[in-house]
C-alpha positions as CSV (number, residue, x, y, z in Angstrom):
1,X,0.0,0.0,0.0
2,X,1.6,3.2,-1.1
3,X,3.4,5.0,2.0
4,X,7.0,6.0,0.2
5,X,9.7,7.3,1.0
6,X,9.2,11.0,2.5
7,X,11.8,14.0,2.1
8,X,11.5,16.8,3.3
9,X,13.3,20.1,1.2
10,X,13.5,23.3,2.8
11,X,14.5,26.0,0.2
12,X,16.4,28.9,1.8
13,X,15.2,29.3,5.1
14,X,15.6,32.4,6.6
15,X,16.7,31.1,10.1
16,X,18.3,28.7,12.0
17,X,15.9,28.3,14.6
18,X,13.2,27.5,12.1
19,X,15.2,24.7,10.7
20,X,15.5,23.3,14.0
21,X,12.1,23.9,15.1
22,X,11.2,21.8,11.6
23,X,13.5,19.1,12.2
24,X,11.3,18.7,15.2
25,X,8.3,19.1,13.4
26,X,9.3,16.0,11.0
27,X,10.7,14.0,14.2
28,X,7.0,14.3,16.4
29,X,5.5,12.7,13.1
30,X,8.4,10.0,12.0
31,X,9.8,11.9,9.2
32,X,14.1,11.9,9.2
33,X,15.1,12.7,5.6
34,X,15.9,16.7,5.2
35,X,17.2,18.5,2.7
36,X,18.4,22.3,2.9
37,X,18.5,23.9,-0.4
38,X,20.9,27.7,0.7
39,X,20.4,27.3,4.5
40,X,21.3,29.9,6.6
41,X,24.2,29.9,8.6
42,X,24.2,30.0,12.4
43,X,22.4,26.0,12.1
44,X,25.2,25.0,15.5
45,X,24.6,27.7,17.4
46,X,22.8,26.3,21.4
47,X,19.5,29.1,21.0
48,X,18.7,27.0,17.6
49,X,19.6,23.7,18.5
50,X,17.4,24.0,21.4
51,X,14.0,24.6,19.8
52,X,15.3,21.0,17.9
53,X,14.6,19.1,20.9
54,X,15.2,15.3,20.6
55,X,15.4,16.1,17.0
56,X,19.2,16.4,16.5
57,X,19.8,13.2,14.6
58,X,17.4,15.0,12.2
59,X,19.0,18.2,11.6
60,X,22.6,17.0,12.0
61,X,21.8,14.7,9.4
62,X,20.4,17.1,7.3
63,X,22.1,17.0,3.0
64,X,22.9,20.0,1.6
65,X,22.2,21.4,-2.2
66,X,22.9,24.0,-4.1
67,X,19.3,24.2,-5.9
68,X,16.2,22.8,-6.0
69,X,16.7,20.4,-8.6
70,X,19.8,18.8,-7.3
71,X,17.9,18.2,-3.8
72,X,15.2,16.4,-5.7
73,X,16.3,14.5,-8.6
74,X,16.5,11.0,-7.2
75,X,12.8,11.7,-6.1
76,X,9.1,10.1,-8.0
77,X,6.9,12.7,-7.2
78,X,8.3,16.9,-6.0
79,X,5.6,17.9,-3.9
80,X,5.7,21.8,-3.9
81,X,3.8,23.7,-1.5
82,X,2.4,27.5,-1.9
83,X,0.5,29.8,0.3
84,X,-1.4,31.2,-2.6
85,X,-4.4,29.4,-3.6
86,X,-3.3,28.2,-7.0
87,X,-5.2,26.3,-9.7
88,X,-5.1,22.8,-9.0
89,X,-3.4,22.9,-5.7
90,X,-3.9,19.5,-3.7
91,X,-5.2,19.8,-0.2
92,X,-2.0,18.4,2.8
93,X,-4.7,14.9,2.5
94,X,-5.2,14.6,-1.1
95,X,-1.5,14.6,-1.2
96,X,-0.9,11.5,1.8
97,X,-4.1,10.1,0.3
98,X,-2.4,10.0,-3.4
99,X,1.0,10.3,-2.9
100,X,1.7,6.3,-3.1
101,X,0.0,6.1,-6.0
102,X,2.0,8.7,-7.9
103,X,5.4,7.9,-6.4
104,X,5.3,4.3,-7.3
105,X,8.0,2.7,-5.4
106,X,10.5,6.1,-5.7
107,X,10.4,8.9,-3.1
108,X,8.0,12.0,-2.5
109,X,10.1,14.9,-1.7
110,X,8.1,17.9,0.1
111,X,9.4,21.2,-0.9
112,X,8.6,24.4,1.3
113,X,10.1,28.0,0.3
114,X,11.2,30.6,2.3
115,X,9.2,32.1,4.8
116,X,8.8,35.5,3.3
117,X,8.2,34.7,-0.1
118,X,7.5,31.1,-0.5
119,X,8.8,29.0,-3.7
120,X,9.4,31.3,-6.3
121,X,7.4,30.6,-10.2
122,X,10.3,28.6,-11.5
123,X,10.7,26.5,-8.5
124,X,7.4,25.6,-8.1
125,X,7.4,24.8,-12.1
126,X,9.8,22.5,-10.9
127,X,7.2,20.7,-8.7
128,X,5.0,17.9,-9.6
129,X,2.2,19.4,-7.8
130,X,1.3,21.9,-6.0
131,X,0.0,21.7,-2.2
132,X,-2.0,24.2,-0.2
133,X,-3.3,24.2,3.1
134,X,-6.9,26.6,3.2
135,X,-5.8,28.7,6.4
136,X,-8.3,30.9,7.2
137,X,-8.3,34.2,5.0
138,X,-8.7,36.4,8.4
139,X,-4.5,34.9,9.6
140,X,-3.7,32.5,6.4
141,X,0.1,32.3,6.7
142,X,2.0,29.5,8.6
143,X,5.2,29.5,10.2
144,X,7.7,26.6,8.5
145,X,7.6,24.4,11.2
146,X,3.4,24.8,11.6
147,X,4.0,24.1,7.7
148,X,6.3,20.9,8.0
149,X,3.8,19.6,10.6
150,X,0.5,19.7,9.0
151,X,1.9,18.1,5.6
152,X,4.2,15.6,8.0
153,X,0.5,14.8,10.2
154,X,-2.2,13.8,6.8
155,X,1.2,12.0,5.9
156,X,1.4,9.8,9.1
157,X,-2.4,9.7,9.0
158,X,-2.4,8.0,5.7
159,X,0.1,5.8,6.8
160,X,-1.0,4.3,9.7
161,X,-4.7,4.1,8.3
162,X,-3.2,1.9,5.2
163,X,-4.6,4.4,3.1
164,X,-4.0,5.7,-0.3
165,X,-3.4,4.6,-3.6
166,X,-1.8,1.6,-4.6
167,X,1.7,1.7,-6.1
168,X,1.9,2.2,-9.6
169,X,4.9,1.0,-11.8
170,X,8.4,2.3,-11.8
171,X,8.5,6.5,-12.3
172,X,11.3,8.1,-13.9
173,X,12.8,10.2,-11.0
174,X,12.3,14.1,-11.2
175,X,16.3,14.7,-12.2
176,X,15.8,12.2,-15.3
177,X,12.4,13.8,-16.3
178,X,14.2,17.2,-16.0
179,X,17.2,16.3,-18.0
180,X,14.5,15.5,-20.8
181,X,12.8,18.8,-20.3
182,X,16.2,20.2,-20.9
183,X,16.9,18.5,-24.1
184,X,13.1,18.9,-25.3
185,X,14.4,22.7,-24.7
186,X,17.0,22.4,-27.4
187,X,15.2,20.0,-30.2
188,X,12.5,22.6,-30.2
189,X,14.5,25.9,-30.1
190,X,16.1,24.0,-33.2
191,X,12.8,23.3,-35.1
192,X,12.0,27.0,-34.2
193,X,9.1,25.6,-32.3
194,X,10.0,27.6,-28.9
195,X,10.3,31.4,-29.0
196,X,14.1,32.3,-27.9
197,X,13.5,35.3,-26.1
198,X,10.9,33.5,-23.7
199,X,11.3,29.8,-24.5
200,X,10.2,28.9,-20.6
201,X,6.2,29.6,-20.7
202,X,5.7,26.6,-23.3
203,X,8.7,24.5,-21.5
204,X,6.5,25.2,-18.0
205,X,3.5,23.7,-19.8
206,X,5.5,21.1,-20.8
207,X,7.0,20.1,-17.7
208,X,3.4,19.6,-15.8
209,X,2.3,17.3,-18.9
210,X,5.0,15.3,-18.5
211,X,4.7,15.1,-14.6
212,X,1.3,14.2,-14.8
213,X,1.8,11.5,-17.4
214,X,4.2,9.9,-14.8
215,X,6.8,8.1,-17.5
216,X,8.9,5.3,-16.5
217,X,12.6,5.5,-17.2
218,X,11.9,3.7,-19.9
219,X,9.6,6.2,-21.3
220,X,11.6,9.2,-20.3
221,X,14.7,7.3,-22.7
222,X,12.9,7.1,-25.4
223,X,11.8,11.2,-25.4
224,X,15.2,11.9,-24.8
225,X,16.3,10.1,-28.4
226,X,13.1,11.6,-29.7
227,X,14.8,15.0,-28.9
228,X,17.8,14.5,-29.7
229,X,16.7,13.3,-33.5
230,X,14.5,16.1,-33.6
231,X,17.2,18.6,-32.9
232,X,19.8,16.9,-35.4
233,X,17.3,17.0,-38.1
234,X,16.2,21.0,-36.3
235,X,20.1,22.0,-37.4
236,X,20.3,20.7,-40.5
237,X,17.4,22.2,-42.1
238,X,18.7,25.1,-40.8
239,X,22.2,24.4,-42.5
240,X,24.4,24.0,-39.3
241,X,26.4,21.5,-38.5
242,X,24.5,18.2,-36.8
243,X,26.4,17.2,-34.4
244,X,25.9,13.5,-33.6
């Protein structure tokens, strides 16, 4: 029954003290894989560690990464979540109720921004889906550990219930699937299909399709030679040189 794998990615936090209070967060609800994506410095200093309380395995085992992409790539399914009310935006429980479904047998990586300012357009682009919890409009935002634990709880829920959605077959991981994006970029820049001067609008599009097709590796090879041939035969009907 699908329960995977759970990450948890914290994209430049803006204080120690709130990586440590979320490192608790994840702890209270079972959850020990973190990534920080830019952390702030200070993370060693006795007035943070403190608010991580019996979580210090957690946030002394924390990886670092230099962007968002890196921190995810080995992951199934990049949950990213938004204070806005987006189009599409799953609820914290649609996401434990589905998540084993769309992660197959991978990993779900749960990305949260910044506290300010929240993922920014092209890192949430990055994201399969989207996830919103619907705070009241009268005090809507959520501090990162308040954040960390509602997503971590309808997680723990679903797991203990036996609930959600069956594993489905192997996905490709979100670094392949971007790696395809990227040479999909090139083949149709080549073909002339993509405008240069603002070639990531269409790409953005692209990206959701192919995250909500969920390709296997298998799959995800065979668009990458698509791509590729497309852009050889792109540069020769343009007269430059194909390079193999």
């Amino acid at each position: 029954m699908g329960s995977p794998a759970v990450e948890i990615v914290l994209v430049r936090p803006s204080r120690p003290a709130n990586v440590a209070a979320a490192s608790r967060a994840m702890k209270n609800m079972g959850l020990e894989r973190l990534w920080l994506v830019d952390p702030p410095p200070g993370l060693g200093d006795p007035e943070a560690r403190a608010l991580a309380y019996g979580a210090w395995d957690v946030l002394d085992r924390a990886r670092v990464a230099p962007s968002l992409i890196e921190a995810v790539s080995g992951s199934t399914l990049v949950a990213g979540t938004t204070g806005r009310d987006v189009a599409g935006a799953w609820t914290p429980r649609r996401l434990a109720s589905e998540a084993g479904g769309r992660a197959g047998e991978g990993t779900l990586s749960v990305v949260f921004g910044p506290e300010a300012s929240g993922l920014t357009s092209r890192e949430l682009a990055l994201c399969h889906v989207h996830v919103h919890a619907p705070t009241h409009e009268g005090h809507a935002s959520l501090n990162l550990a308040q954040a960390v634990l509602l997503v971590a709880y309808e997680l723990r829920l679903a797991a203990l219930g036996g609930k959600g959605a069956a594993p489905e077959e192997d996905r490709a991981t979100a670094g392949a699937l971007e790696q395809a994006v990227v040479e999909l970029r090139e083949a149709l820049l080549d073909v002339g299909y993509l405008d240069p001067a603002n070639p990531d609008h269409i790409l953005a599009e692209l990206r959701r399709l192919l995250a909500r097709a969920r390709p296997t590796p298998r799959e995800v090879k065979l668009l990458r030679g698509v791509a590729r041939q497309v852009a050889w035969a792109g540069r020769v009907a343009r007269g430059r040189p194909a390079v193999p």
